[in-house]
C-alpha positions in Angstrom: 53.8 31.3 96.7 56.0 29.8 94.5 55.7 27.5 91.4 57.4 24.3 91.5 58.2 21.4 89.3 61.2 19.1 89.1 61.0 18.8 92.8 62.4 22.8 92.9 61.8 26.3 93.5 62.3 27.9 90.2 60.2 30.9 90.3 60.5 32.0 94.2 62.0 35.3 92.5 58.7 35.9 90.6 54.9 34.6 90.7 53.4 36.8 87.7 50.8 39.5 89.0 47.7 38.5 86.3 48.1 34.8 86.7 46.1 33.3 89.4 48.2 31.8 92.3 48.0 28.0 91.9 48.8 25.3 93.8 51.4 23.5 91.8 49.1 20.5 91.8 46.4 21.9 89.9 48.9 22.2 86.6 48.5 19.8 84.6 50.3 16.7 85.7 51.3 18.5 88.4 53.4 20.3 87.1 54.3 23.2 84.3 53.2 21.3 80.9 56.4 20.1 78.8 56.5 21.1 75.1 57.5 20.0 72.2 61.4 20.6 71.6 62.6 20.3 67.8 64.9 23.2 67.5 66.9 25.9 69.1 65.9 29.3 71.0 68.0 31.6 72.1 67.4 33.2 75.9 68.3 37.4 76.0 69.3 39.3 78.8 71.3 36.8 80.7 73.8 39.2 81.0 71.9 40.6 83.8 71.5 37.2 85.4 75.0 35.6 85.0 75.1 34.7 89.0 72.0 32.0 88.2 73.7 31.1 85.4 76.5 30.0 87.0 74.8 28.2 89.6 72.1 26.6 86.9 75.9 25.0 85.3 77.2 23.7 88.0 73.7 21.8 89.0 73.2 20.8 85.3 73.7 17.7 83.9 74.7 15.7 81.0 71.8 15.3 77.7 70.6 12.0 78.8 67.6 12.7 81.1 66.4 14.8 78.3 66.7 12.6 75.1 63.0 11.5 75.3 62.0 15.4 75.2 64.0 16.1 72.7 63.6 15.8 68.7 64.8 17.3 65.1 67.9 19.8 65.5 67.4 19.7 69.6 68.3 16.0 69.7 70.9 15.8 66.8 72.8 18.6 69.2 72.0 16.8 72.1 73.4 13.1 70.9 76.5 15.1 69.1 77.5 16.4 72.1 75.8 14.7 75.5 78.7 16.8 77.9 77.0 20.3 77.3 75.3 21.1 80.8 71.4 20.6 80.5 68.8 21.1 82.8 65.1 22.0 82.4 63.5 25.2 81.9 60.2 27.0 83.0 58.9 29.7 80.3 56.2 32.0 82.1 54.3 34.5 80.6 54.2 38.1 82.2 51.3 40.1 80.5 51.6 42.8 83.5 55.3 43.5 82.5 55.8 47.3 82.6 58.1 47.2 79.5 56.4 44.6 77.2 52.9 42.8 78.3 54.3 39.6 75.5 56.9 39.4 77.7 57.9 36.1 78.8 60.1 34.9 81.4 62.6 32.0 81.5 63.3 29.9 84.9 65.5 27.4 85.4 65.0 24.7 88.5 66.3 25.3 92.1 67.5 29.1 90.5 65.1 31.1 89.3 64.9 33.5 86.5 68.0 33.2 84.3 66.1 35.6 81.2 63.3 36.0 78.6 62.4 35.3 75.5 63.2 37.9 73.0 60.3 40.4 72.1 59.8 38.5 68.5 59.5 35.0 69.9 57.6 36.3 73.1 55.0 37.7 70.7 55.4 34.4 68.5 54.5 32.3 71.3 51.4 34.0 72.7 49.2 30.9 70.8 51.2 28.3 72.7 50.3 30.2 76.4 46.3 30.6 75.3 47.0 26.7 74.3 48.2 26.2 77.7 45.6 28.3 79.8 43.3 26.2 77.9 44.7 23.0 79.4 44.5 24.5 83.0 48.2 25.3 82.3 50.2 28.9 82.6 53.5 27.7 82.9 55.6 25.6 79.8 58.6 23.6 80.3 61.5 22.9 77.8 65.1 20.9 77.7 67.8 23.4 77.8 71.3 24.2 78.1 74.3 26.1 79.2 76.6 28.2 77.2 79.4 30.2 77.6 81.3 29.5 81.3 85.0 29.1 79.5 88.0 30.6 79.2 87.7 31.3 75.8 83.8 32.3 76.1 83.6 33.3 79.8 79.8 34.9 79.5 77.3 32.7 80.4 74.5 32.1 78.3 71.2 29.6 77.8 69.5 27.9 74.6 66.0 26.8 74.8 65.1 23.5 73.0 61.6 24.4 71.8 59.9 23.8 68.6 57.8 26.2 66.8 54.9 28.1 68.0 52.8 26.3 65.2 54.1 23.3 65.7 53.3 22.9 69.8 49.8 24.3 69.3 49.4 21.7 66.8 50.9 18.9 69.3 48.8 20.7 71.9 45.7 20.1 69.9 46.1 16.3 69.3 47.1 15.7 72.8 
């Protein structure tokens, strides 16, 4: 069974081992829970991935839909340049993940995985998935974007808009 939200399939590549399998209604809202998203996180190991990538920029869209999600640094790069190619992501944690248990996965919508979090902001956001699991939630969602795909920079790459661990555990809390 796959995960869905945005009315897609973005994780029928993966359904982590430890998490229970869920009907996607019983997330909250029905869906992965969005998070706050004040600054700028890199994805790694898109090189492996760059097929998805280049499918997740020619579905993704201009910064519009997004401007709502989107605050500090995230939205000042978002209104600066509104043509970069957005679309929204799915971060899901993968504690049975032979080669690092704070691993955590990134998805993108109609794709699938497109990379992880590096090891220290996999480790940094540990707080914001017990935050989640608290809510009934396993599964966070984020604005993000497309790099890369030119001549000049022909890799393909993906930046996260997601604001500190701290700071979505504390938005977490209130809400």
């Amino acid at each position: 069974m796959a995960v869905t939200f945005g009315g897609g399939d973005f994780a029928r590549e993966y359904v982590p081992e430890s998490a229970p399998v869920r009907d996607p209604g019983q997330f909250v809202g029905g869906s992965p829970l969005t998070v706050l998203a004040g600054d700028l996180v890199d994805v790694v190991g898109e090189s492996y991935r760059q097929d998805a990538l280049r499918r997740v920029a020619a579905a993704a869209t201009v910064s519009t839909p997004y401007l709502d999600d989107l605050s500090g640094r995230a939205l000042e790069m978002a209104e600066k340049d509104r043509a970069k190619r957005w679309f929204r992501a799915a971060l899901i944690p993968e504690p049975t993940n032979k080669h690092d248990r704070h691993a955590v996965a990134v998805y993108a919508d109609d794709v699938g995985q497109i990379g992880y979090l590096d090891r220290v902001h996999a480790i940094a956001y540990q707080p914001v998935f017990e935050a989640l699991r608290a809510r009934g939630c396993n599964v966070a969602s984020c604005p993000a974007f497309v790099t890369g795909g030119t001549k000049s920079a022909p890799h393909y790459g993906a930046e996260l808009c997601l604001s500190g661990p701290k700071r979505v555990v504390a938005d977490l809390s209130e809400s």
